[in-house]
Every structure is written in C-alpha cells, then in structure tokens.
N, C-alpha and C positions, 0 to 999 in steps of 0.2 A: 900531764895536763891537769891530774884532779889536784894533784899536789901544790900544783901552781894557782888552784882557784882559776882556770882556765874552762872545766866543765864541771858538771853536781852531781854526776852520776857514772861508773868505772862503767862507762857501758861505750858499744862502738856498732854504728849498723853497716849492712851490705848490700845493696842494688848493682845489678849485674846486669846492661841491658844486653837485649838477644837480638844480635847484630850478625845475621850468617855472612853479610859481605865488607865489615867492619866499616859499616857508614854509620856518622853520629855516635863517635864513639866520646863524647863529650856527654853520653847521656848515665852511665854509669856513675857510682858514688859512693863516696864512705862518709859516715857521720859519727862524729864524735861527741860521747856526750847524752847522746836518745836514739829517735827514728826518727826516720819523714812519715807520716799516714799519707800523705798522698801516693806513696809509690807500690802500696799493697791495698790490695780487697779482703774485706773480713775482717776478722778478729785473731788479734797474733795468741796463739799458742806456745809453752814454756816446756822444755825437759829439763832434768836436774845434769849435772854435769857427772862423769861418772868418777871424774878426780881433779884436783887440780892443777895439774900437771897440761893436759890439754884441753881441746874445745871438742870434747867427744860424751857424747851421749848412748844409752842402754840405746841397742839394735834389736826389740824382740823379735824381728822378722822380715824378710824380705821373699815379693812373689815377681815373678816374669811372670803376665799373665795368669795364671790359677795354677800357679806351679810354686813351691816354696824351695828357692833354691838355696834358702837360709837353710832349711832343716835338711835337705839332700847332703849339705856340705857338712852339717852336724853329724848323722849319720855315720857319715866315711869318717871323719874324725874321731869316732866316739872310741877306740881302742886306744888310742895315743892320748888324749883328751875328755876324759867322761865333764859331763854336764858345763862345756864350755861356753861362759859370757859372751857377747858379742856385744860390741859398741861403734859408734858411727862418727868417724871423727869428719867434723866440716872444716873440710881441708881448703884454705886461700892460697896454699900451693901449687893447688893441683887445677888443670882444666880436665880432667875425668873423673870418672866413677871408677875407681881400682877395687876390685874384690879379687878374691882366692884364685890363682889359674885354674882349678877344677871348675868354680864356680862361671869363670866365663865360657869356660868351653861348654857347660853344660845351659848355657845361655844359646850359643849357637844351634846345638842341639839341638834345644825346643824350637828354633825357628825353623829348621828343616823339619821336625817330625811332623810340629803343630801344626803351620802355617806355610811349609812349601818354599820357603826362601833358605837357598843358598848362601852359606855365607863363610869364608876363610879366615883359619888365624893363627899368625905367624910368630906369636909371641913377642916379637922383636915391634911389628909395626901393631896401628888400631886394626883390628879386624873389621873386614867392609863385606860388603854382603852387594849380590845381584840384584839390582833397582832397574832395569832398562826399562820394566813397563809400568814403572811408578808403583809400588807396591804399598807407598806408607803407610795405608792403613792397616796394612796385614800388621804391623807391627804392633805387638800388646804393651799395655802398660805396666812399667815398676811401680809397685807398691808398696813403702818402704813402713812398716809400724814403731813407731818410737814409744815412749812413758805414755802417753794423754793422746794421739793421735795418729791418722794413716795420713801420709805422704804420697801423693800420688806425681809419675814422674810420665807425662805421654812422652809420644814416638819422636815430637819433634825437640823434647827436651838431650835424647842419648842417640839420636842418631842425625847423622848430616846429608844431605842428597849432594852429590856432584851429576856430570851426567848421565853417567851410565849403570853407576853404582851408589853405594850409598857409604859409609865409615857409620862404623860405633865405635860412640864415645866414652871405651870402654878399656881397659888394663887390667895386669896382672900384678898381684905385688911379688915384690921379690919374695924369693924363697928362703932366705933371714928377718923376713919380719914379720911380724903378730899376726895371724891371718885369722887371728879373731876381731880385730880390729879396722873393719873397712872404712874405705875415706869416699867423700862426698866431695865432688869440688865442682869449679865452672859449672859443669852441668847441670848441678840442684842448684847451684847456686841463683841459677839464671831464674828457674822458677819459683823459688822462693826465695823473699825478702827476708835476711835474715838478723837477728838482733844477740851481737854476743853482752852477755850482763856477767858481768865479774863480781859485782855488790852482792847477786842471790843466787850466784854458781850458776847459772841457767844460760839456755840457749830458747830464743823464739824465732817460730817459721811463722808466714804470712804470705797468701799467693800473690807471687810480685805484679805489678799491673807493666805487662809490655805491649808496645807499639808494634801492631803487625806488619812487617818488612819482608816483600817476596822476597828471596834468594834470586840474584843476578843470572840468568842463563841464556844460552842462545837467542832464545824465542826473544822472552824480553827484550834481551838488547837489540836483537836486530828492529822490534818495535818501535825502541826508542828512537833508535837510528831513521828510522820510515818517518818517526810525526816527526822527528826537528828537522829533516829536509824539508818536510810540507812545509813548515814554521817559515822554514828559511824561505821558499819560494814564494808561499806567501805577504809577509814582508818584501818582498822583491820586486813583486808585482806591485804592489801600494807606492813602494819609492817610487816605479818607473812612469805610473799615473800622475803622483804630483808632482813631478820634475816636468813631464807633458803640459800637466795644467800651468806649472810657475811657467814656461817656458812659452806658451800659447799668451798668457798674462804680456809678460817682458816683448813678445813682439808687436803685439799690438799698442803696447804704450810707447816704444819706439816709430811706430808707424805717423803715431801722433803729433808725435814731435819734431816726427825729419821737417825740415824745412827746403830741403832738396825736391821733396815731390812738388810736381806740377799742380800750379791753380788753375781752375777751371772757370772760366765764368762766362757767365751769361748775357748773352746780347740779347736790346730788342731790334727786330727786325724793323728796318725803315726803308720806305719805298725810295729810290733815287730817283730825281725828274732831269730828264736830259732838257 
C-alpha cells in the first residue's frame, strides 16, 4: 500500500470492540495508514520495538494484584537463565493472554490464597474459576509495565462470566517456545487501541473507548422476553380499539344510507265531522 502511494505512513491501527455476546460486531476495525482519535481516550503512548523481526516490545514487569508474577517466574528461571529479557509480543493471533505455564498457575494461586476463589486448570482447556455468587470484583487487576508506561488490564478485560462460573482468558505456551517472550492478544487488545508504526519501530497504546454491553443471561433475557410480550399486548389492545372505532364508524354510515329503513312521518291530527 505505501509502495503503491495508497497510504503516507507504514503504519496500521487496531480497535477491538468488547462484544461478550458477539453483537455489533461491525464495530471493530483496522486502519491503515494512521489511527482513528475518536476510538481511544487520552494520549497514545510509544515503546520501541525490541527487533524487527516482530511486534514485541521490552516487558519490564507484570503484577496480578501487588504480586509480581514477572519476577517470581525470573527467580525460578534464574539457574537456567541468569538475567533474562522479557518482551510482550502483541499478538493478532491470539484471543489470550499466554504467559509461562508456572506463571498461570501461579496466577491461580494467588486467587485462592488472596482472594478466596477457586479456580481449575487443565492445561489443555482456559482455566475457569467459581463465580456462582458473582465474585468479579474480588478479581485484582494485571498491571503490565512497558519502556514509558503501566498497562492496566481490569477483571472484565481477562476474565468472562458464564453462569455459574467464570473462564480466564488466559494460556500456557508451549514448552518449545521462548517463555521469555509473552504474547498479548484479543484481550489487551480489546482495552487498548493499538497503533503498529513500522516507519519508527514502535508500538502505541491508547485506552480504547467501548460501548458498555451487558453480557446476555438468564435474568435478562427472560426480561426481554416479559417487556415484548407487554409490547405485544399492548399493540394488541390499540389494534382491537380502532378496528371497534372503524367498525362503530362503517355501521353508522351504513345506517344512513339503507334505504330499506322505514320512514316515519308525521301526521296532523284532524277532527272528522260525521
């Protein structure tokens, strides 16, 4: 495209809307070329790229809550690994967050220790946790630090509610890949607008601006369900009035016109003289 004088700038952005029931899914978008401002608040922020090879940026740190599960995973690594890079690739492949299998499981952990929620992981599927009394705010925040800024990711950005439970939106990488290099995908993506620039190596975030859309469930629906019968009846009831009124109309102006009805008319009375 730049080659072709098609756009002026090697750059491409990403708007991710956050669609738990995949309604309005025509609101998502990629632009080629710049950014949209209308789809983030603030002021967008730049890291450097860490090569060019991919769209992955220095990872100084990541916290669950006030826990640094970055430096835990450093730690355990440090025999195999002394003083190992980390970097954040913002992955359009991915719809999760994939860090180190230690790292998630030590994610779960902290939600049982800290915060009292159960939650299983099977390696193979997302790990879901026990929601039946709505717990989502027990849920702490990711806080991810890059070159120039913190990344803040709430509860409803990595975790999903069904009804009974909840899924994190969360994986393991395989055990042949870089597991200093975690990927960022759907899930940041959703909350931050992101701007890939090829021209100055860099990567910018920007809090994306989304449309708050309750997730679909029971209650709801069965609501919905409640007002469009009223809808309906009410409607129902208006037709069966004016069809009474047309109807009251139409026999009256028939009345007018039979010429079958009897005339009536009036006599004066007059005396007869025998």
């Amino acid at each position: 495209l730049y080659n072709q004088g098609k756009i002026k700038k090697r750059m491409f952005s990403i708007y991710l809307a956050d669609n738990p029931n995949s309604w309005n899914v025509g609101d998502s978008e990629i632009l080629f070329g710049g950014y949209n401002s209308s789809r983030f608040r603030g002021n967008v922020t730049f890291a450097s790229l860490v090569d060019e090879d991919s769209w992955a940026v220095n990872l100084l740190d990541m916290q669950f809550g006030n826990t640094s599960v970055l430096k835990q995973f450093e730690e355990k690594i440090a025999e195999e690994s002394p003083n190992p890079e980390f970097s954040a690739l913002i992955d359009t492949g991915s719809n999760l967050l994939v860090f180190p299998a230690s790292v998630v499981n030590s994610i779960i952990a902290h939600l049982k220790t800290e915060h009292d929620i159960d939650c299983y992981y099977m390696n193979e599927n997302l790990p879901y946790c026990d929601c039946s009394i709505d717990p989502m705010q027990e849920f702490p925040n990711i806080t991810i630090r890059l070159e120039n800024q913190n990344l803040t990711l709430g509860p409803s950005a990595y975790v999903r509610k069904n009804e009974q439970s909840c899924n994190l939106l969360l994986n393991a990488l395989d055990a042949e890949d870089d597991q200093t290099r975690w990927r960022f995908g759907s899930a940041f993506l959703r909350t931050y607008y992101t701007i890939f620039d090829a021209d100055q190596k860099q990567i910018g975030f920007a809090e994306a601006k989304q449309k708050v859309i309750t997730p679909l469930n029971f209650l709801n629906a069965a609501y919905v369900a409640v007002v469009f019968i009223l809808l309906l009846l009410i409607i129902g009831f208006f037709v069966l009035v004016i069809k009474n009124l047309v109807g009251r109309k139409e026999s009256s102006t028939a009345a007018d016109n039979d010429s079958t009805l009897p005339i009536i008319s009036v006599y004066k009375d007059e005396k007869i003289e025998n």
